[in-house]
Each structure stands twice: as C-alpha cells, then as structure tokens.
C-alpha positions, 0 to 999 in steps of 0.5 A: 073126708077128701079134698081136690087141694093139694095137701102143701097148698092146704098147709100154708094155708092152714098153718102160714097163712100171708093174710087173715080176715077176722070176721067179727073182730071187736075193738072191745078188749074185754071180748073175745072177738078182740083176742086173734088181732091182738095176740097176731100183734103182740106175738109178731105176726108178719102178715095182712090182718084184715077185720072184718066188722060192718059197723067199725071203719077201723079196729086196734089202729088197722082198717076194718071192712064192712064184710069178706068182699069189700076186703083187698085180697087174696085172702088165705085164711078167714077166722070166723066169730059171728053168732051162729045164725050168720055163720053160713052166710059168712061161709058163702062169702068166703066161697065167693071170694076163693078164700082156701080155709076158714076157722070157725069159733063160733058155737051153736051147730051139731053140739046142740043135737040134730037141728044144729048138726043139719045146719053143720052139715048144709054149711059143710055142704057149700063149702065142699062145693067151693074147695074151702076147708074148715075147722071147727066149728066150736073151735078155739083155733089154731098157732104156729108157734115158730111163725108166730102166727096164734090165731086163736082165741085162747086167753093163756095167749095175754100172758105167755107164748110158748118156746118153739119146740118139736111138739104138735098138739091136736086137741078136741078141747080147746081150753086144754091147749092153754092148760098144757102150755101154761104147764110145760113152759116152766119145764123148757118143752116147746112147740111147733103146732098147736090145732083145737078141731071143735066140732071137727065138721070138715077138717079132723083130728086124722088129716090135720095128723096127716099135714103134721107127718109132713111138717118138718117142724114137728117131732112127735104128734100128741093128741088129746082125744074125747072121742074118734070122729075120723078114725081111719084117717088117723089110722093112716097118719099114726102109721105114716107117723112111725114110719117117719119116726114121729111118735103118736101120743094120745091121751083119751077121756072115757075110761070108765065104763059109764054110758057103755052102750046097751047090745044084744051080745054079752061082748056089747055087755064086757067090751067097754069103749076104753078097751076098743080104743086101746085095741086102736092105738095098739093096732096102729102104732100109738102110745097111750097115756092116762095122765094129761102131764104125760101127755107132753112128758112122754115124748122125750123118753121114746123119741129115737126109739121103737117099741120094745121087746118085752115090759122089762124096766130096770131102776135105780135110786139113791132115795129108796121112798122115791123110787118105791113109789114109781116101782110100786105104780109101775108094778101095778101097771103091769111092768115087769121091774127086774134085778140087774143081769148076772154080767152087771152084778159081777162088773160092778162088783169089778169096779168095788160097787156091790149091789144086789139081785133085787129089782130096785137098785138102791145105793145106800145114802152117801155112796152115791157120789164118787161116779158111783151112781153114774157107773151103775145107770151106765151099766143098766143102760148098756145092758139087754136084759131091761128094755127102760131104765128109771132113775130117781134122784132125790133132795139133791136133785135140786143141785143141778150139777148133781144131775149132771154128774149123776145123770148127765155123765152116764154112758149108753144114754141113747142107747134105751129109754131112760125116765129120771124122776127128780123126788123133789120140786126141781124146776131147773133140774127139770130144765136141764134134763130137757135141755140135754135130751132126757126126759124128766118127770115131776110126779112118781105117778107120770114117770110110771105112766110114761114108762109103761105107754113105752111098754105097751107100745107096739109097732103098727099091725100088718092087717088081714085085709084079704081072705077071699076063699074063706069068706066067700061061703059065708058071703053067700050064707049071709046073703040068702038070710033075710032077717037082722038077727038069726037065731041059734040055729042060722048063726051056726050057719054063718059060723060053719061056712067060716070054717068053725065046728058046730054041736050038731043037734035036732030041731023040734017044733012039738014034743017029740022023742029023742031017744035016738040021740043017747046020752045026755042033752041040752034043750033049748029055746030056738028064737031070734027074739029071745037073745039070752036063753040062759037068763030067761031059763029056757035052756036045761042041760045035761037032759037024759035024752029019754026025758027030752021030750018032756022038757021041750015041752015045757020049754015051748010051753013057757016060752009062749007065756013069757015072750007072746011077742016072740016068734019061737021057732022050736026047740034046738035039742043037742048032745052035750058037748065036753071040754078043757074050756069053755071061752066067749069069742065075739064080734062087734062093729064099733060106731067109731073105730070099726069091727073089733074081736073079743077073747075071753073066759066063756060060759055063763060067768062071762059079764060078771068077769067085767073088764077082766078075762078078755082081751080086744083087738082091731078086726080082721086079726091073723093067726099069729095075733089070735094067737097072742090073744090066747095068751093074754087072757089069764083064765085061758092059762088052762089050756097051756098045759098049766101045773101039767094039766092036758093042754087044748087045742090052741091052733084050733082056737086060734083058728076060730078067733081068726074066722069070727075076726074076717066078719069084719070083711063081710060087705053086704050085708055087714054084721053088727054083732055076732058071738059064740058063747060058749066055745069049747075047746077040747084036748089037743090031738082029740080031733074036733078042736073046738066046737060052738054050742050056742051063738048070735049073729046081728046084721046091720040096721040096713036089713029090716026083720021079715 
C-alpha cells in the first residue's frame, strides 16, 4: 500500500502524536471506551486529548465535543470507538478535518466475511482519497512506552506500564501485547514500540516494520504473526532491518497442517503453510521461534551478531539434569552440540581443569567455584569451533553474585551468543542477566528454542530477479497455450523451453502398434482433467513395447467409463526411462507470500513422506541455493556418492530446480502451479543428466479453460 505522506510525517503522527481525539470516549470506567483517556493520564501523556461524545459536555474532568468538527485542532491522530455502522462516517469526518491517522478499535468489517470486508474496503477507499492512513480496524491500538503515549484499550494498562526498552512489537492479536508485557516486566525487558494492526485495512505489519527500522528508539523488531497480509512489504523491512543490525524475530501461529489448502499437485498436497512461511523468514533475514516467551528472550542473545557459520553450540553446566534437558531439546531441533576443541582441553588441562571430549561440559559438583566455571565458559566463548555457547547454572542461580562470578566474569563475552539457563525460579538472576547484556532464559525448552532460531538464522537471499534468455522461450510457449491446465504432453513444452530434458515418446489417439519403439514402455492417459494418472490406475509401466497396442487400448477404454466428463486427449506412450533417483521438483504461487519451489524424493511415494524428505524455498532460486536444497533433503544423500555408491548428475539437477524456480518470473500469463513428478536423475557423466516423465502446469484463475 503506498502513500504520498512522507514517511517522518506519518511516524509523529502514528507514534507522537501532539494531539488526540477519542471518538466515543465513555466517562463509564467500566467500559472500554473509557480505558485510552485514562491510561493517557495516569501514564503521563503530555498532549491535547480531545473526547469526542455527542451527549457528554465533558468526559474524566476535560471538555468533550459533540463530533471531530466541533473539535479545535489541529488534530494528529483521532482514536475511533463507535459501533461499526457509524465508523465510516467517523472516517469522513477525519478526511474533512485533515486529520493524517486514525486508529480504529471498532470490530464488525472484513473478520465477519464479504459483506464487512466491502464495507473495510469502501472506508479504505475514502480515506486513501484524503491522505488518512489507518490502523486497524479491530484493533486494540498502539503505545509508545518512552512518551508515554498508551493509546490503547488494552487493560494490562490499569495495573502496569512497561520499562522502555529496545524492543518493538507488532502484533496481529491484540490482547497478546498485555500477555508479553505482563511477562517480560518481572525479567527487567523494556520497551519502545508497541502496535496491535487488527484487520490491517491500510497500515500493516510490513510498513509499521518499515517506520520502526527507522526508529531510533527501537533495537529489535518482533512480530507476532497469524498470517501474511503485506508480505513484500515486510520482505523490504526485514531487509533494510538487518542491514541496520535491528534483529527481526517472528513468532508465527499455524504450524500444523490443518486447513492445508486442497491443489492439483502432489507439492499443494506436501507443502504446508508452515513450510512456506519458513522459506520467508529464511529468504529474508528473519529469526523464527515457536514459543511466545522466546519471542521477547531472543533478542538478547543475537543482538550484535550476524547469522552463523554452522549449527555448532558448545555447552557447559554444573548441574548435568539441567543442561540435559536443553541439550536433549536441542539435539532434536537439529543442533549440532559438540565437545570442546582439542586446543580448549589441552589449555584447560594447562590451567589444572580437566574436562572431556564429550558435547556437555560437565563440571563436577563442588568444583565449580574457584574461577573454574568462569575459566571453561571463557574458553568456550573464545574458541571458533562452536558458533553459541549455552551455560546452565543451577539452585545456586539464586545467589546473584554466583552469576556474577560464573557468568558475569567470563572473558570473550561478546564474542558469540551466549544463552544461560538459570535451572531454578530466579527472578533476580534473570534481572541481572538482563541488566548486564546476557540473555537469560527461565525454561530449558526456550533457551533450546532460542538457540536454535540463531542457528537457523540466515543473512538475507541475493534473489534472481533477472533470467530474460531463459524465460523468454517459455514466455512464449505459455503465451500460445490457451487452456488453464495443460496436459502432460503441453507441460513438457513449458518444461523443455526452460531448458529441462523430457522422455520423448508418441501420441495415440486409437490402438496402434508400437513396436517400433523396442523395449519396454510406460503407457499413459493423456488429459488436463485427470490430474493424477497413477491414483486413478491408468498408467502401466515397463509395457513390452509388442503388448502396447493392446494396453492403450484398455486404457482409453476405462478412461471413458470412469472420467465421462474428461476430455482425454489420447494415450502418451514413452520409453521407460532408468535412473539413480527419482525426485519431485514443484512449483506453486503461495496466496500469501508468492512463488515457492519444492525438492523432494519423488515417485509415487511422494504424499506419504508428508513433511519429510523435501525442502521449500522462496522463488526464483540460484544454482547455488538449488544446490543446497539437494543437500538438505536426506533421501537424495543417494546421489552424493553415499556408502560409494555412483554419484548423479547433481549440476543438472540443480539446473533444473533453478529452471522450474524462474516460473516464478512468468508474468502473462502467471503459473499457479506446476510439478515434475518424477525427475530422474541419471549417473553423473552419463550425458542426459536429468529427464521429466510425468508433469502438470496450472496457470492462474485469469485464463478460463477452452
């Protein structure tokens, strides 16, 4: 969404306003409506307040006006709370009266479905025509905690005010903000910028990002996400964010796989919206957690750093049933915890501290004291063979000064990422922790959380946004097809003009010899309409090519008596084709985030291996990033020259991940989806590479089936 205001105008504004109107403030202090005026005062706000209430000449001992005109202004910023019939009206007003912002509480628009979403739509309308921006609607509002300026109806507001601090949350829940605050306030983390974005209607989670980069008070952004409603936006934020060195931390609902969207493909089947919303924060810089508490306790730990080399955490513990459980969660993240270096043993040993080649450093009870602790962390921090150091302290947590000489006194501390864990219930230690720069962690399971989003963290993707030679051949091909799902045969089309081998083979559209192709062959249903053949039984492989004729036969046969509304446009009859591999590359165009590609073991196998044996990433991809996908998908170890077996044609499958990604740069008319399944990928040096023997392409809703 774009606007002519410039952006600094649109922050003081947003965040610093010098005057606000409470457009149905309620002098009722049980009610809502009441809650923005009173937390403005109780919590020091320095600015106009201006009520606005028709039937009330003044509201909590200020005046109060009948409506936004009758108001002296200039106003900057007009806090809505009306019954959703009269918001729009509301919103004319504050086009009239030049008003730059308004923030709407008030529920009932597109959350209730299409008959509120046009109502959304024509308010967004009007206001865009004016140059007012809004939030919400359904929102809760929004604080800037070092101006004391809560405009919000949030009710964690009564009791407390968070300490200012370097952390920004965006949130798409409301009440989560009191959650979070209410939960880091006892850990001394404060805050700078708190926004809840509603139904997101003008202003979303990907701008307000935007302001924040270049909000000097903030230090890290975190978000709290139910779904992507700007995603490019938020892609330009996240990257401007890390090249400011302001950590983007997301904690994002949906990770199971329920209400996973129905598609043509067997990839629409395998790919989930978890997975595509990790390729995202991936591609762009973002650090993911699962746990809400880490989503405030990771900041700490990776402020001052960039992403790691490796997944290699050292740690160490006087307590080994503490650190157990972090390692033990760790391991099954997918860490790598290992032993200390050969070099740290021997200076150790030096110094009269003997510990072992083993990947927890566990100093025996009653040895921790005498700079022993300290000396090992110290070590473990200056050495290059981890890329995170854990420390786990445990009942004696509770005794601050033993984190100060434990913890506190280690040398190197900046040096990497260090997480301790206080095993205990240690409020004060925590505190400290905060107080002198280290990140604490109250649970095994978010310290483990924690670690691993820096483990995972990667700098910012360079995208392939250009690869004019290679897609203009498929450009054209797309172009002269006219249907919205090609059949097998036309799929191959698109796939060849983008550079990828497919099995040759013949078209018939009646019983006819096939002798003349030798050896064996598959026979399959050619038709748009019948999207998987194997499913449905009308594929037959390795035919003897003298029995052919009477399989395509069969085949056209039950094809009629099954599927009488298809159009079957023959039977595609090719040489069977062998390999090391068979793999799935697939292509989709995410509602939310855009084209994605898939890796992953192919063959008919490839939906039962569910979120296993694949990877996602953000399309286009580069040959290097197609690369490394091959690598993450363990199935495909095959092809590596495992346990010395014959090693495949990586580069050409590589090749071809790349060439399906660059759909993703196909403009008119755009894919939806599109698969090869399988790919076979033959011994390296054998020539062919890699060849496509089955596939689908799908364009976009825009192009009606002929």
């Amino acid at each position: 969404m774009t606007s002519d205001k410039p952006a600094a105008s649109l922050r003081q504004a947003l965040f610093s306003p010098r005057s606000i109107a409470l457009i149905g403030a309620s002098a009722d202090t049980s009610k809502n409506n009441s809650r923005p005026q009173r937390f403005l005062r109780m919590h020091g706000y320095r600015g106009r307040v201006l009520p606005i209430n028709p039937s009330r000449d003044e509201i909590l001992g200020e005046k109060a006006y009948p409506d936004l005109l009758s108001a002296p202004g200039p106003i900057d910023h007009a806090f809505i709370m009306v019954p959703a019939p009269a918001v729009p009206g509301i919103v004319e007003q504050c086009c009239e009266c030049g008003i730059p912002v308004a923030t709407i509480f008030s529920a009932g628009f597109a959350e209730l479905g299409e008959d509120g979403f046009a109502r959304q739509r024509e308010m967004v309308k009007m206001a865009r025509a004016a140059g007012l921006r809004l939030l919400g609607p359904n929102c809760m509002g929004l604080v800037n905690v070092q101006e004391a300026m809560p405009l919000t109806v949030n009710a964690v507001f009564e009791e407390e005010y968070p300490a200012p601090g370097a952390l920004s949350i965006i949130s798409q829940s409301g009440s989560m903000l009191g959650s979070m605050i209410s939960r880091a306030r006892p850990r001394g983390l404060g805050f700078a910028k708190l926004v809840s974005v509603g139904n997101e209607c003008d202003l979303g989670v990907g701008e307000i990002a935007g302001i924040l980069v270049d909000d000097p008070a903030t230090g890290a952004i975190l978000l709290f996400l139910e779904t992507f409603r700007d995603a490019d936006r938020l892609a330009l934020a996240a990257r401007r964010a890390y090249a400011a060195g302001k950590p983007v931390i997301a904690y994002k609902l949906g990770r199971s796989t329920v209400g996973r969207q129905v598609a043509t493909s067997h990839t629409g089947a395998i790919v989930g919206p978890d997975e595509i919303a990790a390729a995202y924060f991936r591609e762009h810089g973002i650090l993911r957690v699962d746990m809400m508490e880490s989503l405030f306790e990771t900041p700490r730990l990776v402020l001052g750093h960039k992403p790691p080399r490796g997944r290699r955490v050292a740690v160490v513990t006087g307590t080994g049933g503490a650190a157990a459980m972090v390692v033990d969660r760790l391991g099954a993240l997918g860490a790598e915890v290992v032993p200390p270096a050969p070099a740290v043993i021997a200076r150790l040993a030096a110094r009269g501290i003997p510990v072992a080649p083993v990947p927890l450093t566990d100093i025996p009870m009653g040895q921790s004291e005498g700079g022993r602790y300290t000396a090992v962390l110290s070590e473990l921090l200056g050495s290059d063979h981890c890329d995170a150091v854990v420390s786990v302290v445990g009942s004696s947590s509770r005794n601050t000064q033993v984190i100060v000489e434990r913890v506190l006194n280690a040398q190197s501390r900046g040096a990497k990422p260090l997480a301790v864990f206080l095993a205990p219930r240690a409020e004060d230690g925590l505190a400290l922790l905060e107080q002198n720069g280290v990140a604490g962690f109250r649970t095994p399971e978010t310290c483990a959380d924690a670690v691993n989003a820096y483990l995972n963290w990667r700098a910012p993707g360079s995208r392939e946004s250009r690869a004019d030679k290679e897609i203009a051949k498929a450009a054209v091909f797309a172009a002269r097809t006219r249907s919205r799902r090609l059949n097998e045969l036309d799929s191959y089309g698109l796939f060849a003009a983008l550079g990828i081998s497919v099995a040759q083979g013949r078209l018939l559209t009646f019983a006819d010899d096939c002798a003349g192709m030798g050896g064996t062959v598959a026979v399959k249903i050619l038709s748009a309409d019948i999207a998987h053949k194997t499913e449905s039984r009308l594929v037959r492989l390795d035919v003897p090519a003298a029995d052919a004729q009477e399989e395509v036969e069969q085949i056209l046969r039950e094809a009629r008596a099954r599927f009488p509304q298809a159009q079957v446009d023959g039977v595609l009859v090719q040489r069977m084709e062998r390999g090391l591999a068979e793999v799935i590359i697939g292509y989709r165009r995410d509602p939310e985030v855009g084209p994605v590609v898939m890796l992953g073991a192919g063959g008919v196998a490839a939906e039962l291996r569910g979120t296993h044996g694949h990877c996602v990433r953000l399309a286009p991809v580069s040959l290097a990033e197609a690369r490394a996908m091959i690598g993450e998908v363990r199935e495909l170890a095959v092809l590596t020259g495992y346990h010395n077996l014959p090693r495949g044609d990586c580069a050409a499958l590589a090749r071809a991940i790349r060439a399906m990604s660059l759909l993703a740069l196909l403009s008119t008319p755009k894919v939806s989806e599109a698969e090869i399944n399988p790919l076979i990928v033959k011994r390296e040096g054998e020539g062919e590479g890699v060849v496509a023997v089955d596939g689908l392409v799908v364009f976009d809703d825009e192009r009606s089936d002929e």
